[in-house]
C-alpha positions in Angstrom: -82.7 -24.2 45.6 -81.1 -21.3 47.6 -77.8 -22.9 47.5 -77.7 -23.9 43.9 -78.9 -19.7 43.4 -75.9 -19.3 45.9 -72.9 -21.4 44.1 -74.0 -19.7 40.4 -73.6 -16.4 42.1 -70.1 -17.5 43.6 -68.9 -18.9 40.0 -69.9 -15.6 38.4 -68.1 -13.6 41.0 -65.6 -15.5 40.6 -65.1 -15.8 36.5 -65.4 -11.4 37.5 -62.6 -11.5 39.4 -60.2 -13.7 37.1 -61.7 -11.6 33.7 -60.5 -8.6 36.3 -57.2 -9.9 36.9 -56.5 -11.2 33.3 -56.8 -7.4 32.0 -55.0 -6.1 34.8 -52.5 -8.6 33.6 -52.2 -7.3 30.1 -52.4 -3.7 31.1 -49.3 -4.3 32.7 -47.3 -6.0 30.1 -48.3 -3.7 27.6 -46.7 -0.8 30.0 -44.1 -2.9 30.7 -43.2 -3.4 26.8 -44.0 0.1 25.9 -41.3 1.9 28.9 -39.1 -0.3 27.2 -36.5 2.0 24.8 -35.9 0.8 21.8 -32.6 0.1 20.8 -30.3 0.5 17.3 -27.5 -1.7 17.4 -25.1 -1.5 14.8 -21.8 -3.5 13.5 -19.5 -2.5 10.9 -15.9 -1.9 9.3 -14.1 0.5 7.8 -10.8 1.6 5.9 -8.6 4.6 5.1 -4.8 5.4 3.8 -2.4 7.7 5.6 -0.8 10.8 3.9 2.4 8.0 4.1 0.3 5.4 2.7 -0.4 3.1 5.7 -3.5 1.5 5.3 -6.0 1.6 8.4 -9.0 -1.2 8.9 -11.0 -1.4 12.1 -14.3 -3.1 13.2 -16.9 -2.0 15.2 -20.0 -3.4 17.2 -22.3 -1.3 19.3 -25.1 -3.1 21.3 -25.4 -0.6 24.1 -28.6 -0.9 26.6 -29.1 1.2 29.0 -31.2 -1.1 31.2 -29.6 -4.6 30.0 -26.1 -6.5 29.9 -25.0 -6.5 26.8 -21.2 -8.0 25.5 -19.8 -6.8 22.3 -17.7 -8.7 20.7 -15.3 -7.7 17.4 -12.4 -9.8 15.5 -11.2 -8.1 12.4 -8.1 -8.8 9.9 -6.6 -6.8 7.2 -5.3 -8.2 4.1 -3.2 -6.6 1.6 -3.5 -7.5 -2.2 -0.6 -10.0 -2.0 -1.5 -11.5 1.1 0.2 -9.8 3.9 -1.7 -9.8 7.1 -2.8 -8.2 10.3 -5.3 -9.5 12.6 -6.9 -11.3 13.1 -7.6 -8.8 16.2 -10.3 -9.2 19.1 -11.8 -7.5 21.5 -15.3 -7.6 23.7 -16.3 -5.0 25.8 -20.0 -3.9 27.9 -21.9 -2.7 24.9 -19.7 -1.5 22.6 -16.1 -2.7 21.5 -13.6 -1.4 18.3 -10.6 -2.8 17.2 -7.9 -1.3 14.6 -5.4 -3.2 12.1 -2.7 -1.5 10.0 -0.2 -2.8 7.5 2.8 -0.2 6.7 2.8 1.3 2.7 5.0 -1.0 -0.3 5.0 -0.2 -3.6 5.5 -3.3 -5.0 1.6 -4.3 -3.2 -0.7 -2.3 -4.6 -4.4 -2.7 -5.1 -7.6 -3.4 -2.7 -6.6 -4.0 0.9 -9.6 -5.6 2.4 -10.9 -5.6 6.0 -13.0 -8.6 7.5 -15.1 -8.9 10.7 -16.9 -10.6 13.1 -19.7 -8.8 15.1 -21.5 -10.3 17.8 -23.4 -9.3 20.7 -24.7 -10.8 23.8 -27.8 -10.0 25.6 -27.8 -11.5 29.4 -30.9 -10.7 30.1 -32.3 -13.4 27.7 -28.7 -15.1 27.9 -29.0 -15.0 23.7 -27.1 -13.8 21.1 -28.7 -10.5 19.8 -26.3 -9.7 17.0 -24.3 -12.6 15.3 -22.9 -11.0 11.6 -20.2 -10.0 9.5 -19.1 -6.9 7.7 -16.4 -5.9 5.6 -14.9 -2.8 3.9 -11.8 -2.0 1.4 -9.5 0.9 -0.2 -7.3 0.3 -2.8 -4.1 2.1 -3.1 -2.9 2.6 -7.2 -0.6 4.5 -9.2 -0.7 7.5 -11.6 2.6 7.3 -14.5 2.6 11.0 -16.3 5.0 12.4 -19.0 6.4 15.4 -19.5 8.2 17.4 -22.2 10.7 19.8 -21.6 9.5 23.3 -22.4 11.8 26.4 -21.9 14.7 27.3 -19.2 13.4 30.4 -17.1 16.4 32.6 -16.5 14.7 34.4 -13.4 14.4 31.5 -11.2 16.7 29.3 -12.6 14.3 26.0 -13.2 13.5 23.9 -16.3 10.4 24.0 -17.0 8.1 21.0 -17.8 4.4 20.7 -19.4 2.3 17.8 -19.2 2.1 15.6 -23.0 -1.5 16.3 -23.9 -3.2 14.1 -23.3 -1.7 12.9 -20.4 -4.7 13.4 -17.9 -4.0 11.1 -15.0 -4.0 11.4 -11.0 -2.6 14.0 -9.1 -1.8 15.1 -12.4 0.5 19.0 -11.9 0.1 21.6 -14.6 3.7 22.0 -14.6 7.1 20.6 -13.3 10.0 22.8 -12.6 13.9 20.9 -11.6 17.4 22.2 -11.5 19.5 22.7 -14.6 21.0 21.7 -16.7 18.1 21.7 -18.4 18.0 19.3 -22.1 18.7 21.2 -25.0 15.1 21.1 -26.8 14.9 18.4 -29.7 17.7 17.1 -28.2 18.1 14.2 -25.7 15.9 13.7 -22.2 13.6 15.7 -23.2 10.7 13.9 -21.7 10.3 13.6 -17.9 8.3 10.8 -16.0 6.7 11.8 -13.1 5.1 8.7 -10.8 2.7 9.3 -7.9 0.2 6.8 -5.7 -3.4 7.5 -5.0 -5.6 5.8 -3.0 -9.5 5.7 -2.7 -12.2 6.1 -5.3 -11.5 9.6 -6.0 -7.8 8.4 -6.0 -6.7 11.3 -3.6 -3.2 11.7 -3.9 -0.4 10.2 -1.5 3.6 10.8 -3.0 5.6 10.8 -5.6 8.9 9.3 -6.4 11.9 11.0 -7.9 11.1 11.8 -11.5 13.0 10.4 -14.2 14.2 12.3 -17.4 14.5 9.9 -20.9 14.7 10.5 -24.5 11.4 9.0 -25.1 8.0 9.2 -23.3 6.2 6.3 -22.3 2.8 5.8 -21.9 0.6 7.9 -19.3 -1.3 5.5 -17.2 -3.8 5.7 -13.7 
């Protein structure tokens, strides 16, 4: 009888001792998980235009730790309206990596330029990919065609003078024009002026214009 008394003690010491070590268990892997920091990766692209009109794409990918390995990994490609290329373009660095693309400005290839990427990151800690996406982004480059009519000759600063046809609201639209003489005789011949300037971006910020062109007739004003 004592020893049957004696091994139920034992098993209940001992079901107290694993209960014990169980919670002592989870009491550490709970402080474990909450000293981890929590981290915000992030992957993206982007675009701009030059004041000269090259067009600038890039991609990004940030997966920095600052208790882990972590490989970032980028390729990106920019492509032009008509199909002109650059990229594609890689890179990988620890935690974060960035690569940039450019194509040069041409007039005659105008609209959305669009920039591609890969992102990816690699976590060796768990030997796992812990970012594996895409992203993209775009700016289109356009054109503003305005029209002018010959107004008066100023005498004191020796310009012709030029006022926008109304309505000819467009881009980068100027309230007036001023060139060398000789100036058209008014009613006469070339008395309209065409004055053509690029944009680019949604709120088509201006880049150059071209050498304006007199003609006997205006054309139409266009964005």
């Amino acid at each position: 009888m004592n020893s049957i008394q004696r091994c139920e003690i034992e098993r209940r010491r001992w079901r107290a001792l694993v209960r014990t070590l169980q919670v002592a268990s989870l009491l550490g892997a709970l402080t474990l998980f909450t000293a981890l920091p929590v981290h915000g990766y992030s992957w993206y692209s982007g675009a701009s235009v030059g004041s000269n009109g090259i067009v600038y794409g890039w991609g990004v990918t940030d997966v920095t730790s600052h208790t882990m390995h972590h490989q970032a990994y980028v390729t990106t490609t920019l492509t032009s309206p008509k199909g002109r290329k650059d990229g594609p373009v890689y890179g990988n660095a620890q935690n974060s990596v960035r690569v940039d693309v450019a194509l040069g400005f041409d007039p005659s290839d105008l609209g959305t330029y669009l920039v591609e990427s890969t992102n990816q990151g690699y976590c060796y800690a768990c030997n796992c990919w812990i970012v594996n996406s895409g992203s993209g982004a775009s700016v289109t480059i356009g054109h503003s065609d305005r029209w002018y009519k010959f107004d008066h000759y100023d005498e004191i600063t020796d310009f012709c003078v030029w006022y926008p046809i109304t309505p000819c609201s467009t881009a980068c639209q100027a309230n007036l024009i001023v060139d060398m003489p000789p100036c058209p005789t008014k009613g006469g011949k070339q008395n309209y002026l065409e004055s053509y300037y690029y944009w680019w971006g949604s709120s088509k910020t201006c880049l150059m214009d071209v050498p304006q062109q007199r003609a006997d007739n205006p054309g139409t004003c266009s964005n």
